[in-house]
N, C-alpha and C positions, 0 to 999 in steps of 0.2 A: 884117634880123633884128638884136634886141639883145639882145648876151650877157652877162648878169649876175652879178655874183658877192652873194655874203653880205657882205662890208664894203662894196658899193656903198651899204648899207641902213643897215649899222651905224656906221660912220663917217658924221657928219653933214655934214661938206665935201662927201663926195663924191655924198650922196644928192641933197644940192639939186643937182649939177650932172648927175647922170642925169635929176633933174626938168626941168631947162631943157632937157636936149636934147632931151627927150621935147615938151616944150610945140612947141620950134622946127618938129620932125618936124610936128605936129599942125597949127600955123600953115603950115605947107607941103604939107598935102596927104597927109601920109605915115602912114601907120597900120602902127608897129612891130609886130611878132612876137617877145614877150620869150622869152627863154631860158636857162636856166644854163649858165654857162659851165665845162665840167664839164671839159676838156681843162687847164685851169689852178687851179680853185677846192680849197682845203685842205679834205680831209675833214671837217677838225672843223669849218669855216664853209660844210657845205654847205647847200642849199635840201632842207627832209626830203621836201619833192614840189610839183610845180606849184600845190596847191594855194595852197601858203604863198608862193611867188614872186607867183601873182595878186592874194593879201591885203595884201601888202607893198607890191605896185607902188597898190592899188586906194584904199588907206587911205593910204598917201605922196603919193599924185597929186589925193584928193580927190574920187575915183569917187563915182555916185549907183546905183552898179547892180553887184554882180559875179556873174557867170554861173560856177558850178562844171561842168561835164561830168561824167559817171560813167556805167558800164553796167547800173544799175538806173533805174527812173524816178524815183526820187526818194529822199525818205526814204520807209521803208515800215513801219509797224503792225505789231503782235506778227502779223496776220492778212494780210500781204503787200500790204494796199491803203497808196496814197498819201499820206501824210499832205501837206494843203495847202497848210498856213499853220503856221507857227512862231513865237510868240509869245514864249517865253522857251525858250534852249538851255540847259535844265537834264540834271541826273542820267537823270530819267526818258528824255528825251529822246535823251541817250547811250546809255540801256542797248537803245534800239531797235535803235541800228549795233551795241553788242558781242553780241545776239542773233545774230546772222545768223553760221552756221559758214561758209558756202561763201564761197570767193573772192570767185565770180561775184556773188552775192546780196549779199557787203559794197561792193563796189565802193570801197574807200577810204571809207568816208563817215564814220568815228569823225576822220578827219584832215580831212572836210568839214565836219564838224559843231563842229570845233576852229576853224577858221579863219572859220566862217560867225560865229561866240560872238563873235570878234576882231572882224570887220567890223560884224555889226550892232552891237554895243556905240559901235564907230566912227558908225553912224548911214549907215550904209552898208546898202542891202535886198543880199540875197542870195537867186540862185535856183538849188536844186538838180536838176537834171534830167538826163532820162538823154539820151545821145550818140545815142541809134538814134530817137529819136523824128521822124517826118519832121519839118522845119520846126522842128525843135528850137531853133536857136536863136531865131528872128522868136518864136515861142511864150513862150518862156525870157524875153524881155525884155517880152512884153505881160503878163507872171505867166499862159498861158495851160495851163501845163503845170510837173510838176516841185512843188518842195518852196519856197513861198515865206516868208524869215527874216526879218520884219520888221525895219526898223531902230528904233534908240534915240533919242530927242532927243541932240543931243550938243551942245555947245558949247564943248567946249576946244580950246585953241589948238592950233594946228597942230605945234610943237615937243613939245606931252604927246600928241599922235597920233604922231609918230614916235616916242617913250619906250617906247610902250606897242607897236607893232608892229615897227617896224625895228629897232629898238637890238637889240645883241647882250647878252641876261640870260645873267651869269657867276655871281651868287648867287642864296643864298635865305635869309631870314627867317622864324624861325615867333614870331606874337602871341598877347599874348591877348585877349580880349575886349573892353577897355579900351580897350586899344588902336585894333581895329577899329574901334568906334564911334568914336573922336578923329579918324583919318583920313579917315573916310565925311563927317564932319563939315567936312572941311577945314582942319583941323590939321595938323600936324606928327610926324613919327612921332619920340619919344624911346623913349631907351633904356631907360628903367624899364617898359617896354610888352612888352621881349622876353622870352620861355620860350627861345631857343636861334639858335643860329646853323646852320643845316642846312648851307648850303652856304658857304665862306667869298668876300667880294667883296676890292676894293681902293676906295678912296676915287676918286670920278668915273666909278666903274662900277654898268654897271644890276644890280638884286636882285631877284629875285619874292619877294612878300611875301605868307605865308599864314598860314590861322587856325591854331584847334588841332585840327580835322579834317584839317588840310592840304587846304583848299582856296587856291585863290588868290584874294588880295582886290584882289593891287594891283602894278603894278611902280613901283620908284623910282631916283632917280639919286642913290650914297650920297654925303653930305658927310665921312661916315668912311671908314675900311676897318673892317670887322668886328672887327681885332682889336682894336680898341681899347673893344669893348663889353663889359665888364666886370660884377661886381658895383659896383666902385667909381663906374663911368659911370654905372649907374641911378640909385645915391643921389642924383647931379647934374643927374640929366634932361636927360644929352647928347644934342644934337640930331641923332641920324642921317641924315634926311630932310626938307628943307624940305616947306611943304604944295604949295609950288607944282610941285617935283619929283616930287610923286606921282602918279599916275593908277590911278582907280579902275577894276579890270576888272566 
């Protein structure tokens, strides 16, 4: 069994060295049982549920596959049937999970449906299915059962996959418009781009970066700290964000 904490992920020393022991285990036959390690782990750095432990280990290690469990069969339709295939995990596709009042009928899925967003973006397929199904998992990996979440093309390097899933996000940014198009483009996020600082960072710390809906566009690694974003910094088009630091969700 390996027991994990949240700066195993977040700290990047230490992530590459739970990646090699995990390869070593692998090369020798061993197929670990991750786990949070909840006997020592700080509240504020816990795992919010296995699902996010499985996306972090699946998207850090470079998985082609991650299998969700839950006690419904899958995602399900305003009408309780299956939905098969998932194509983009949009709004619509959220407000399916915040439909569902009962427990039993959500199954966690607004937090599967969170994490499936994260992997397929990673280029990672995702399949959601339910635990009682016989043969659920051999099903689960052939896509013969469950809710299958297509993956994205992806091609970024493997340091802006862990930016984007393992780092620990301490701020947030809200843009505008301008903005967002400069970075989709592969720019650089400046300062004259920003409407507000939501949440405050420090300089070397990761940010989520959102529109003016408050959705999320993007997380980055700041070359600032927040405070220093000013009125006078936009006149200058202070470089908050190199382009290479960002990654587009």
């Amino acid at each position: 069994q390996s027991l994990c904490e949240r700066q195993h992920f977040s700290n990047r020393t230490q992530f590459l060295q739970l990646k090699e022991t995990y390869e070593e285990l692998w090369k020798n036959g061993v197929i670990p049982i991750a786990n949070e390690n909840d006997v020592v782990s700080n509240l504020e750095l816990k795992f919010s549920d296995n699902d996010e432990l499985a996306t972090l280990l699946g998207v850090g290690f470079g998985a082609s596959l991650i299998l969700l469990g839950t006690s419904v069969p899958g995602v399900l339709d305003k009408d309780g049937n299956v939905v098969e295939r998932i194509d983009s995990i949009n709004n619509e596709i959220f407000s399916l999970a915040n439909k569902k009042t009962s427990e039993v009928g959500l199954g966690g899925m607004t937090s599967k449906l969170t994490f499936a967003h994260l992997a397929s973006t990673m280029g990672i397929k995702v399949v959601i299915f339910g635990v009682r199904t016989p043969d659920g998992i051999v099903k689960a990996v052939r896509g013969e059962t469950g809710t299958v979440c297509t993956p994205k093309n992806c091609s970024i390097p493997a340091r802006n996959k862990w930016l984007a899933s393992g780092s620990l996000v301490t701020g947030r940014l809200m843009i505008d418009g301008g903005a967002c198009e400069a970075i989709r483009k592969r720019k650089s996020l400046l300062a004259v781009g920003v409407q507000s600082v939501v949440t405050p960072f420090a300089n070397g710390e990761i940010f989520e970066i959102i529109d003016d809906q408050s959705s999320i566009v993007a997380v980055a690694l700041a070359k600032i700290s927040s405070d220093m974003i000013s009125h006078d910094s936009r006149q200058h088009n202070l470089e908050i964000a190199n382009a290479s630091d960002i990654v587009i969700l």
